[in-house]
Every structure is written in C-alpha cells, then in structure tokens.
C-alpha positions as CSV (number, residue, x, y, z in Angstrom):
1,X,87.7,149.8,6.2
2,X,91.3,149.7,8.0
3,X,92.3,146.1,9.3
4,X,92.0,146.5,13.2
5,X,94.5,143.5,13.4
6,X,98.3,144.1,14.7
7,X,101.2,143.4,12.4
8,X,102.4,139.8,12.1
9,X,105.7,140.6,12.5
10,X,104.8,142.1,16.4
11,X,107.1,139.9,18.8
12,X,104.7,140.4,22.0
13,X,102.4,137.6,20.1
14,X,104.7,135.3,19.6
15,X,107.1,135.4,22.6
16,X,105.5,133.5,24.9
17,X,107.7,132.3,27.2
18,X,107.2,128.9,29.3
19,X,106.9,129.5,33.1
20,X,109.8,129.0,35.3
21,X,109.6,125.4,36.6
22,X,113.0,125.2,38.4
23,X,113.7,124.5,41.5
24,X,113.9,127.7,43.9
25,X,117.1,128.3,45.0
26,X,118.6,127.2,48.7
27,X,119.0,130.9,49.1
28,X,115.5,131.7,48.6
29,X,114.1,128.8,50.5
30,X,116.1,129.5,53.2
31,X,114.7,133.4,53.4
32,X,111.5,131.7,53.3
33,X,112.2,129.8,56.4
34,X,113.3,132.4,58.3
35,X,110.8,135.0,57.4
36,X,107.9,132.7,58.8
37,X,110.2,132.0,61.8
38,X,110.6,135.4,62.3
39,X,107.0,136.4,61.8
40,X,108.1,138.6,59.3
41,X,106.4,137.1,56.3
42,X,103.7,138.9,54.4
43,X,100.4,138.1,56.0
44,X,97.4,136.3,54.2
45,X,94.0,136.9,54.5
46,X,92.9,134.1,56.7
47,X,90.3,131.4,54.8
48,X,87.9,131.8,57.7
49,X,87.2,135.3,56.6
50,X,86.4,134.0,52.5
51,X,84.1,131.2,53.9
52,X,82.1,133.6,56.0
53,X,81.9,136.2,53.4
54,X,80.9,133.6,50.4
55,X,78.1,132.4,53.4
56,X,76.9,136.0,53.6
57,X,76.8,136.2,50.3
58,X,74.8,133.1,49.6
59,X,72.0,134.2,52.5
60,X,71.2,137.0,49.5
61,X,70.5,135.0,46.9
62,X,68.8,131.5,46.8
63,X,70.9,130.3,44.0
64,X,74.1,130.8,46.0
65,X,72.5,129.3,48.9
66,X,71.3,126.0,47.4
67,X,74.8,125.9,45.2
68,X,76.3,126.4,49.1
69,X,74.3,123.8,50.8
70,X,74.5,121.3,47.9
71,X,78.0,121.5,48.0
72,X,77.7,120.4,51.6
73,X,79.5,123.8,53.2
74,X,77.8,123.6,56.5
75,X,80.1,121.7,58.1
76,X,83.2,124.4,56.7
77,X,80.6,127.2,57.8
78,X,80.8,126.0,60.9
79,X,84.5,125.6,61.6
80,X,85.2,128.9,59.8
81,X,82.8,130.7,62.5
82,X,85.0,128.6,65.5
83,X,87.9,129.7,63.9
84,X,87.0,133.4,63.9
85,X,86.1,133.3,67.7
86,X,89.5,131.8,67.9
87,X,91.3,134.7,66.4
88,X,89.3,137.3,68.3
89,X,87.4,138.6,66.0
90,X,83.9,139.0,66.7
91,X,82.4,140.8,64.3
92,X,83.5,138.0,61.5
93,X,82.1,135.3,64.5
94,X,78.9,137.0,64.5
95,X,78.3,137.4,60.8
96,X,79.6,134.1,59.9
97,X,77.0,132.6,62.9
98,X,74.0,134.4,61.4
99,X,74.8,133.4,57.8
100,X,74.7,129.8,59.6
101,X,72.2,129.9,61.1
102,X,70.0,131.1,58.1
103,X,71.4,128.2,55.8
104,X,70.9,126.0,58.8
105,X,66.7,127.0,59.0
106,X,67.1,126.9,54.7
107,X,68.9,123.2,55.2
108,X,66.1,122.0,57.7
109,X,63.2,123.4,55.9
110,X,64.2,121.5,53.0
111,X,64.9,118.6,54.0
112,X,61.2,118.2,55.7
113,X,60.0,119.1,52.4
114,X,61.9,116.7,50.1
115,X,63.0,117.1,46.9
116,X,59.8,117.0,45.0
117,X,58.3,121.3,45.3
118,X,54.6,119.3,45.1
119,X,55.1,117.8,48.2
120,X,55.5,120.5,50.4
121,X,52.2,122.2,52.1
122,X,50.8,125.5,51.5
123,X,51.3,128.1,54.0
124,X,47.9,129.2,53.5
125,X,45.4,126.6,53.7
126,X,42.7,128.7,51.9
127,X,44.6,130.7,49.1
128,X,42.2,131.5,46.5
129,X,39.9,134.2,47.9
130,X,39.6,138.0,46.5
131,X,42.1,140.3,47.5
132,X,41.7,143.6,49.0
133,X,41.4,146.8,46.9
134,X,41.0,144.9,43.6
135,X,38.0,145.5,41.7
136,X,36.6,142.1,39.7
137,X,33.8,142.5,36.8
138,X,30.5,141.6,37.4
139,X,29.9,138.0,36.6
140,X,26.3,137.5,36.9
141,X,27.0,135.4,40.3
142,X,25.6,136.3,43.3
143,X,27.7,138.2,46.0
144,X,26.8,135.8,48.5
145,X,28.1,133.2,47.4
C-alpha cells in the first residue's frame, strides 16, 4: 500500500508564517477615514438582519429556541425588529416581529410551567381512552364498561 502522506521536505507545511501585527500605515488609515466620510466604504450586512434570521431560524426548531431564550435574546430580538422599521425595511420588521412574538408565547408558556416538565397540566384532562379506527383484542371485559 503507497504512503498517502506528502514528502517531508514540502515547504507549504512548514512555512507558516505569523500574521501581520503591525501597525497599519497613516496612509491606509487615512483612506479609511475618508472612505466612511465619503460613504464610499464597502457596505456590511447590517446585525439586525443576522438576529432576525437566527430568530427565524430558532422558531423551527425547539433546541434553537430554548438555546435562544436561555441565552436571554429577547431583549436583542426586540431592538433588532426596531432597528429594521428604522431602516425601512419591512419585510425584515415583519419577520423578525413574528419570530418574537412566537419566542415570546414559547417564553411565557414556560415560565407558567416552571422548570420541572411534571408540573405542568395535561392539555387533555381525560387522555387515556381508545382511539378511533384502532382495533384492540378481545379481553374478556365487557364493552360497557
């Protein structure tokens, strides 16, 4: 069997170079300044948009919505939704206020449960009973019963 590993003499192992820690130049800095005077920098996605979207994301799935409330997001939720409204776009506003509201109804319902899962009620007061269209074997009990 051929030996899969790459020669020991290959350079792009060992040259590993430390990343630059220099100062930038005044130069650069300076271009810096101006392009976000200007207006001409490049753009970045705003953080409203990644707060909204991680929100949607954790309405889907319960882990990601108890790993989002836990992490006490609501609050960030909330001001991400404002800031969308603020920036004019409604669509984000409107996603990011449903996701909200969802984890706020998942928030509240917990909360009037506890922590303990025994303490909460059943939905169904009555919840053992036959269901429909499934066929038991007899058991020698009467049907009346």
């Amino acid at each position: 069997m051929p030996d899969a590993s790459p020669p020991a003499d290959d350079s792009s192992l060992t040259d590993a170079s430390p990343p630059d820690t220099s100062p930038p130049s005044p130069d650069a800095v300076r271009d810096a300044l101006r392009a976000l005077a200007t207006g001409t920098a490049p753009a970045r996605r705003p953080a409203f948009r990644e707060t909204i979207s991680e929100a949607e994301a954790a309405t889907d799935c319960a882990l990601e919505a108890t790993a989002f409330l836990a992490a006490g997001r609501l609050p960030e939720l909330a001001r991400a939704v404002a800031d969308a409204e603020h920036a004019d776009e409604t669509g984000t506003a409107e996603r990011g206020a449903e996701a909200l509201a969802a984890l706020r109804r998942l928030d509240a319902a917990a909360a009037a449960h506890g922590d303990d899962p025994r303490d909460a009620e059943s939905a169904d007061g009555d919840h053992f009973h036959r269901a429909r269209g499934i066929v038991l074997p007899p058991t020698g009990q009467a049907t009346d019963r």
